[in-house]
KETORPA-998914 format. One record per residue (C-alpha): residue number from 1; residue in one letter; z, y, x. Coordinates in Angstrom, 2 decimals, padded with zeros to 5 digits, always signed. Each point is the difference from the previous one (the first is absolute). Example, Ala and Ser with C-alpha at 12.3 -4.5 7.8 and 13.67 -1.06 7.14 Angstrom:
<recs>
<1, A, <+007.80, -004.50, +012.30>>
<2, S, <-000.66, +003.44, +001.37>>
</recs>
This chain:
<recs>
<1, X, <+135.83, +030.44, -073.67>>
<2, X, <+001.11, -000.71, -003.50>>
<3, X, <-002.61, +001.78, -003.18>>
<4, X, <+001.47, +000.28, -003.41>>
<5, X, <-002.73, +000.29, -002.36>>
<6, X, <-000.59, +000.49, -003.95>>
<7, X, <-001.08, -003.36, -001.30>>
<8, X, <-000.69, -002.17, -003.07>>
<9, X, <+003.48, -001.09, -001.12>>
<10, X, <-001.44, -002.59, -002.99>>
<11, X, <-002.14, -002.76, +000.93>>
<12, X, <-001.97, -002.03, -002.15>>
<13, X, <+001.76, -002.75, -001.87>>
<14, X, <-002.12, -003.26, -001.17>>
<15, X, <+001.13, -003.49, -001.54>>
<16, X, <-000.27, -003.26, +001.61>>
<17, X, <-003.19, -001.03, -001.72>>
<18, X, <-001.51, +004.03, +001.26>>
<19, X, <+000.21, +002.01, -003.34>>
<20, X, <+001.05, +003.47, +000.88>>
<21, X, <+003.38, +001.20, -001.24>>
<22, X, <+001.78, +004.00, -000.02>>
<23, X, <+000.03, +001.06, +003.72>>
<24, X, <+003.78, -000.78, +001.09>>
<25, X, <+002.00, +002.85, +002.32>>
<26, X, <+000.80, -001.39, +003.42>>
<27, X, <+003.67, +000.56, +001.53>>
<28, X, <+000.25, +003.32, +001.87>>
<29, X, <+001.92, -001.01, +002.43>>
<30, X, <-002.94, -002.84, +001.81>>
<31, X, <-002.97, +002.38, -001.47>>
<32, X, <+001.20, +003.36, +001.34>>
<33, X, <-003.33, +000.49, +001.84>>
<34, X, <+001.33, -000.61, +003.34>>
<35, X, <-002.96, -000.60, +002.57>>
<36, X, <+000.94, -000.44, +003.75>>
<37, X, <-003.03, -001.02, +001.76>>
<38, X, <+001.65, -000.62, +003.12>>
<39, X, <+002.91, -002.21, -001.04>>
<40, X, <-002.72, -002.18, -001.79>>
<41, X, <-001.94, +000.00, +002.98>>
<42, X, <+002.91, -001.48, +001.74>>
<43, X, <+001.29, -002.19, -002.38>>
<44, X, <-003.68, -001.80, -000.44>>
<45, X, <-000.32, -000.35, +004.01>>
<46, X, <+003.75, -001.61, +000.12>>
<47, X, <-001.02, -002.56, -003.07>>
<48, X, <-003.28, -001.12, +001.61>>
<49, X, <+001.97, -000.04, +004.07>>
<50, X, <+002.18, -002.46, -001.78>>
<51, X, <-002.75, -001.72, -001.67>>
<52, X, <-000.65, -001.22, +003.47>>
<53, X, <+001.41, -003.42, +002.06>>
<54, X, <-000.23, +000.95, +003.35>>
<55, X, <-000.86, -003.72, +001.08>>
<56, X, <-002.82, +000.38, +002.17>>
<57, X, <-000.06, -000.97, +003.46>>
<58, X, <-001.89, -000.72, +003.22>>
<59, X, <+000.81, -001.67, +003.05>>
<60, X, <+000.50, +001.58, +003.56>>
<61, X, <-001.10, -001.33, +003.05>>
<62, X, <+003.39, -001.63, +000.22>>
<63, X, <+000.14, -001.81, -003.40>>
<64, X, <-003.65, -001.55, +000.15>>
<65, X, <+000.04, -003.96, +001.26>>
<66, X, <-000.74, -000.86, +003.08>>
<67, X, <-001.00, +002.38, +003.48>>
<68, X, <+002.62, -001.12, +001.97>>
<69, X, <-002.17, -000.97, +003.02>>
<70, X, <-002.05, +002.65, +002.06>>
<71, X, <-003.54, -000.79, -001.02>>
<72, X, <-001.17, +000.43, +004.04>>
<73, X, <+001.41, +001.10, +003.40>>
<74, X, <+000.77, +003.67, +000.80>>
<75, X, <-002.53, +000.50, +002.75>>
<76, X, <-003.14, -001.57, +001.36>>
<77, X, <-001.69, -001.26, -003.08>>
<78, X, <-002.49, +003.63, -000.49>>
<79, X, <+001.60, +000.55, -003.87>>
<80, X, <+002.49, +002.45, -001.40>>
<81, X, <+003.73, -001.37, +000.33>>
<82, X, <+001.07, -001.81, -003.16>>
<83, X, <+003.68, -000.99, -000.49>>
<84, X, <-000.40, -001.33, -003.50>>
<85, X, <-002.60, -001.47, -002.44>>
<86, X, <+002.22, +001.65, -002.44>>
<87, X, <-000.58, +003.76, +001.22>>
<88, X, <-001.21, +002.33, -002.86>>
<89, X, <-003.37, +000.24, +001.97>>
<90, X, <-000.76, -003.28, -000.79>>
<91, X, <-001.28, -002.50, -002.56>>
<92, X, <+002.67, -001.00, -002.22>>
<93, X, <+002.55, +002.21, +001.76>>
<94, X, <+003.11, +001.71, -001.54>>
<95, X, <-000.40, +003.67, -001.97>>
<96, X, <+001.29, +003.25, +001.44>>
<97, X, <+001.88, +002.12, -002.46>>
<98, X, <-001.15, -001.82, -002.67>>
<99, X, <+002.19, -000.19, -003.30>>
<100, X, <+003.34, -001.55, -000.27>>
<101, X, <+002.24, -000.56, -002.64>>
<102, X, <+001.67, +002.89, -001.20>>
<103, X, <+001.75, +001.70, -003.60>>
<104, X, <-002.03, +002.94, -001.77>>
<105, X, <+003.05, +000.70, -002.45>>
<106, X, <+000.30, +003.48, -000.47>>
<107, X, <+003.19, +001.83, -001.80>>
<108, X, <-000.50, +002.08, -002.83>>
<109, X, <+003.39, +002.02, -001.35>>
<110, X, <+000.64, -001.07, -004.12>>
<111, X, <+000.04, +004.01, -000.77>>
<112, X, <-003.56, -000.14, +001.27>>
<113, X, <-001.24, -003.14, -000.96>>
<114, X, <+001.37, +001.18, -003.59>>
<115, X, <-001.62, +003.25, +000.50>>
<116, X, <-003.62, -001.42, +001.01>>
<117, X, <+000.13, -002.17, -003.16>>
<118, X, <+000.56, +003.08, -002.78>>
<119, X, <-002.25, +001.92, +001.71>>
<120, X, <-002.73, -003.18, -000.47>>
<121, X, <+001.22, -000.05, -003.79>>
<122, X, <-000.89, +003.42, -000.33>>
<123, X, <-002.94, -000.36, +001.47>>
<124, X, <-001.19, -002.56, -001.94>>
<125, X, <+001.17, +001.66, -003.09>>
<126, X, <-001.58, +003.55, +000.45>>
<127, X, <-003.62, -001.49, +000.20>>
<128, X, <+000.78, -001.85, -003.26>>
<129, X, <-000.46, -003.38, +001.42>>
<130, X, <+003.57, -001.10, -000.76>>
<131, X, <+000.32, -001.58, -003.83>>
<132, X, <+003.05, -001.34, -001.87>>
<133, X, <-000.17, -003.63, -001.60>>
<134, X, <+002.53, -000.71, -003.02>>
<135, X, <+000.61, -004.18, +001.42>>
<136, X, <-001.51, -002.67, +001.28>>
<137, X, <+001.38, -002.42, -002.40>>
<138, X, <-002.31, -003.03, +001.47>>
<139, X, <+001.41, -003.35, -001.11>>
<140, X, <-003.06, -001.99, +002.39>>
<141, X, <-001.53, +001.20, +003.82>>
<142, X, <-003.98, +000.82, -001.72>>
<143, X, <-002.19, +002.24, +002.28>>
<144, X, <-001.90, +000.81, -002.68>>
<145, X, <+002.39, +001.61, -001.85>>
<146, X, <+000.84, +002.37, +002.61>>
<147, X, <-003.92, +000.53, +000.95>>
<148, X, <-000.68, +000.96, -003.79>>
<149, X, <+003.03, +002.92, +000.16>>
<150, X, <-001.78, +001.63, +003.27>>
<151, X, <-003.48, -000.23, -001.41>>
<152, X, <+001.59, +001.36, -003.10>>
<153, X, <+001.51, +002.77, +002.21>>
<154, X, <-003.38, +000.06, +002.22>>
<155, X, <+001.05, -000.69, +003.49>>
<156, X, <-000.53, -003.51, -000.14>>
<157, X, <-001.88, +000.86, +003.52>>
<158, X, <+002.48, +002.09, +001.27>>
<159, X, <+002.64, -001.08, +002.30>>
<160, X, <+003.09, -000.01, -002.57>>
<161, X, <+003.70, -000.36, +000.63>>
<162, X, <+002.23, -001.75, -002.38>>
<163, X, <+004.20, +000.95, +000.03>>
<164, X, <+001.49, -002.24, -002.52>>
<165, X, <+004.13, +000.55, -001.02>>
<166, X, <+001.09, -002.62, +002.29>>
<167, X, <-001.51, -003.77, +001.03>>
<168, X, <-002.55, -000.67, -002.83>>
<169, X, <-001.53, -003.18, +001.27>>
<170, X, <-002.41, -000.48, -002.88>>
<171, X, <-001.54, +003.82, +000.98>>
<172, X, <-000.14, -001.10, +004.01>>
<173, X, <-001.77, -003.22, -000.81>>
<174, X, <-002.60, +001.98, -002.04>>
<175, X, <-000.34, +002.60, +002.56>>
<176, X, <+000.09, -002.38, +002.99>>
<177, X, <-004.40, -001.41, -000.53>>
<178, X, <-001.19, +003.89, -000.29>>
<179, X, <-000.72, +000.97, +003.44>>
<180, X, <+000.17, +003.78, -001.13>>
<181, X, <+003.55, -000.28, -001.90>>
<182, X, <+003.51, +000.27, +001.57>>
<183, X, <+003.20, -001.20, -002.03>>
<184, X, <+003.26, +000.62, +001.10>>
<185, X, <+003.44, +001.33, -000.96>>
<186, X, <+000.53, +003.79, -000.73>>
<187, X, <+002.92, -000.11, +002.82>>
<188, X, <-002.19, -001.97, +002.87>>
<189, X, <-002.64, +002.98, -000.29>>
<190, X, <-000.35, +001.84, +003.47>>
<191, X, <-002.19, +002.70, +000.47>>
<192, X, <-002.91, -001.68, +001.79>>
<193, X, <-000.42, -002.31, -003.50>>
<194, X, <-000.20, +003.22, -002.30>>
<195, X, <-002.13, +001.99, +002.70>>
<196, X, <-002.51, -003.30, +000.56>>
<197, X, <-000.15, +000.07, -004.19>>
<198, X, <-002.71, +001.83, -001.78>>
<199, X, <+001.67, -000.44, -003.67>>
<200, X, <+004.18, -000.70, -000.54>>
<201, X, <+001.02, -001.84, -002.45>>
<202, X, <+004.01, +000.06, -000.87>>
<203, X, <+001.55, -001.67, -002.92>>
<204, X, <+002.33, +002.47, -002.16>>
<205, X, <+003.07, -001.71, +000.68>>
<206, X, <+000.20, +000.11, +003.53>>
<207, X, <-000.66, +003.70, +000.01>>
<208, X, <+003.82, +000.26, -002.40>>
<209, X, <-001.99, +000.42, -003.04>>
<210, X, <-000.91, -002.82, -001.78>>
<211, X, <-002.68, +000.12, -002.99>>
<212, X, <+000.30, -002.05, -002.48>>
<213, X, <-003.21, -002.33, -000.16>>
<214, X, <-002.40, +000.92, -003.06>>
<215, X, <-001.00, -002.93, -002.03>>
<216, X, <-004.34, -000.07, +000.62>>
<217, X, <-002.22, -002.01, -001.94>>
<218, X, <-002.39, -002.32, +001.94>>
<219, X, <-002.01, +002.59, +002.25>>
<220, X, <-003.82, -001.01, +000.72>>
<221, X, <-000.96, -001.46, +003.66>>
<222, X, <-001.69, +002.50, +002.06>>
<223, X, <-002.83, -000.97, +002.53>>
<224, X, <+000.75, +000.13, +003.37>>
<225, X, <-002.85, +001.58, +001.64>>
<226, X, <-000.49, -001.03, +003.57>>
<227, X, <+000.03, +002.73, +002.71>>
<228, X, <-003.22, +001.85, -000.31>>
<229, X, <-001.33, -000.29, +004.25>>
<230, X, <+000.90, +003.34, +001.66>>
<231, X, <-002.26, +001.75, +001.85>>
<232, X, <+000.20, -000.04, +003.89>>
<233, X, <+001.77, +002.84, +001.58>>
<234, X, <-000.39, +001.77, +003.67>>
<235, X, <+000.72, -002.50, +002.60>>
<236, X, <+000.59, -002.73, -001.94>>
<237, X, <-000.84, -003.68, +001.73>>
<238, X, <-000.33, -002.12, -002.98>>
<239, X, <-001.67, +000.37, -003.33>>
<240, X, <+001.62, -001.86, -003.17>>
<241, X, <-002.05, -003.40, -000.47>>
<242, X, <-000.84, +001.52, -003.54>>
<243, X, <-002.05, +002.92, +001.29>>
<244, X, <-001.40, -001.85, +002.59>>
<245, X, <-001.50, -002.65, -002.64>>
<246, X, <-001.45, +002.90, -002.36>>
<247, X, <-001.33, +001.43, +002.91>>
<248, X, <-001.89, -003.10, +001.07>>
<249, X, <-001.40, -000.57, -003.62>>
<250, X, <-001.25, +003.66, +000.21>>
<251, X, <-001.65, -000.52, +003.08>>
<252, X, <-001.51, -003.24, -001.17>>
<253, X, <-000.91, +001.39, -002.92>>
<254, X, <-002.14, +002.91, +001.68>>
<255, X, <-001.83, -002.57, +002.68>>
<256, X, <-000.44, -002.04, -003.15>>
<257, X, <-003.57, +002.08, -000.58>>
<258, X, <-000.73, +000.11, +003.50>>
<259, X, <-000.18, -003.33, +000.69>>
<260, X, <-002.32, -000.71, -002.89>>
<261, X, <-002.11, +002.19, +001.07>>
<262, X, <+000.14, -001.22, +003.40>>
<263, X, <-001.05, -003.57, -001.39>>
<264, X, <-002.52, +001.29, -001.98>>
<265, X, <-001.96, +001.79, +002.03>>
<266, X, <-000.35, -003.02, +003.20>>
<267, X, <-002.00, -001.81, -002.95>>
<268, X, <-001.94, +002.79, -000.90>>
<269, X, <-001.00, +000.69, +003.49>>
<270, X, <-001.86, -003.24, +001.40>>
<271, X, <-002.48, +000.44, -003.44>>
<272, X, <-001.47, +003.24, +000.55>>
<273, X, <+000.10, -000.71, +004.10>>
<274, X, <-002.12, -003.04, -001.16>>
<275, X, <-002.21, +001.99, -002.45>>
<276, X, <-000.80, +002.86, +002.84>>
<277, X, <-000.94, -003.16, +002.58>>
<278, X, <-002.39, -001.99, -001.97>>
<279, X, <-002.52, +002.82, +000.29>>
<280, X, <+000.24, +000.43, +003.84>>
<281, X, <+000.47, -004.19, +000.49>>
<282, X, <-003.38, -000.47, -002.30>>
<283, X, <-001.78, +002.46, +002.27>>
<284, X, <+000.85, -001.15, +003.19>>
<285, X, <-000.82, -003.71, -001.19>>
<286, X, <-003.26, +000.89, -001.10>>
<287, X, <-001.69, +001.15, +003.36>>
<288, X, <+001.09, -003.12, +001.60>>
<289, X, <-001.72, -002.47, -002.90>>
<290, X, <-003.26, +001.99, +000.95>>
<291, X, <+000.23, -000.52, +003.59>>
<292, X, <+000.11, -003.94, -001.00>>
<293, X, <-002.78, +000.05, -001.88>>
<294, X, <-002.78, +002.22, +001.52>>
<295, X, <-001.97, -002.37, +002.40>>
<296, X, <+000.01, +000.07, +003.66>>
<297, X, <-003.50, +001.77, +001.91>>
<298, X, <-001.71, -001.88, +002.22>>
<299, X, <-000.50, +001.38, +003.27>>
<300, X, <-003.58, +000.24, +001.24>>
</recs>
């Protein structure tokens, strides 16, 4: 079922260094606002069936070393016949139906494979998450470079993908040490890269409309913040090691009182238990000194 929709035309258009520029008009005929949810469903579920090698495999009964003698006679020995140590009720024995080497390609037509990927462009585009870079005139690989544009362009912690006008090499070596950052060639895009992206970024040339770069004066460094520790959803197994350190200062921090106290009052304790004895240990000493001392009556 193919939806034809009203979108946002323009995207956002930025330099290579992140200063915003005029918002640049995209070509009609990729951003017509095409969205076919079932041919991208397709095409994404093709792409990762491919992904796949298809070399596992197990061993039958027949392919497992060794079993060629019959463990015991048929009859007279009181146990269940046995013709082979090998059996898949035993120790060590081959695998029924287990998994065998097989292909998981899976044919896609090119009028729907090309259909999947505009409708993923216009996607993309019609939340406003696709922007326009002039060039990426980079004359050495520098990750930084490349991390100060998407902090620049806040989404330095978003998954981001990258479609350069052809094989930039210095671009894919800056990309390649950010875990979160995908570079590739505008042509090589498929629709599970721009549907796995949260931001796109597409240089001007490879869209057929080049912009001529805008000479910048040197821009300031911005701080990459580290990703603030999210907070831990429904069913989730694993907090981030962040939150789990702030929440074991918290919790240290709140015994921290409790344990003084705790210390404290032990000390406290064995005076005034001392105090409220001496009275009682004096008196029932004194009777006894008496008894010592009082002569003994002669008996008549």
């Amino acid at each position: 079922m193919s939806e034809t929709t009203t979108t946002n035309t323009e995207a956002a258009a930025y330099t290579a260094k992140g200063t915003p520029r005029d918002r640049v008009a995209l070509p009609s005929d990729l951003f017509d606002g095409t969205l076919n949810m079932p041919v991208m469903h397709l095409a994404v579920k093709a792409y990762m069936a491919n992904q796949r090698q298809g070399t596992h495999s197990t061993k039958t009964r027949g392919l497992v070393v060794g079993g060629n003698q019959k463990p015991w006679k048929q009859k007279g020995t009181g146990r269940a016949r046995q013709g082979s140590i090998r059996a898949p009720n035993w120790p060590g024995g081959g695998t029924v139906f287990g998994p065998m080497p097989r292909n998981y390609t899976q044919g896609i037509t090119r009028q729907a494979k090309a259909l999947a990927r505009k409708s993923a462009f216009n996607a993309r585009a019609g939340e406003g998450s696709l922007h326009v870079i002039d060039a990426f005139q980079y004359d050495a690989p520098k990750t930084s470079t490349l991390l100060q544009l998407l902090a620049r362009l806040d989404i330095a912690h978003k998954k981001v993908l990258i479609l350069t006008d052809g094989v930039k090499q210095n671009v894919f070596l800056s990309g390649r040490n950010l875990p979160l950052v995908h570079v590739m060639p505008y042509s090589d895009a498929s629709t599970y890269h721009l549907l796995w992206s949260d931001t796109v970024l597409v240089e001007s040339a490879a869209l057929g409309a080049a912009l001529a770069p805008v000479a910048e004066k040197a821009v300031a460094k911005v701080k990459v913040v580290k990703k603030k520790a999210r907070v831990k959803a429904d069913g989730e197994r694993s907090r981030p090691k962040e939150e789990k350190k702030a929440a074991a200062k918290e919790a240290a921090k709140k015994a921290a009182p409790k344990a003084a106290a705790k210390k404290s009052a032990p000390k406290a304790a064995p005076k005034a238990a001392a105090k409220k004895a001496a009275p009682k240990a004096a008196a029932k000493a004194a009777p006894k000194a008496v008894k010592k001392s009082a002569p003994k009556k002669k008996e008549k």
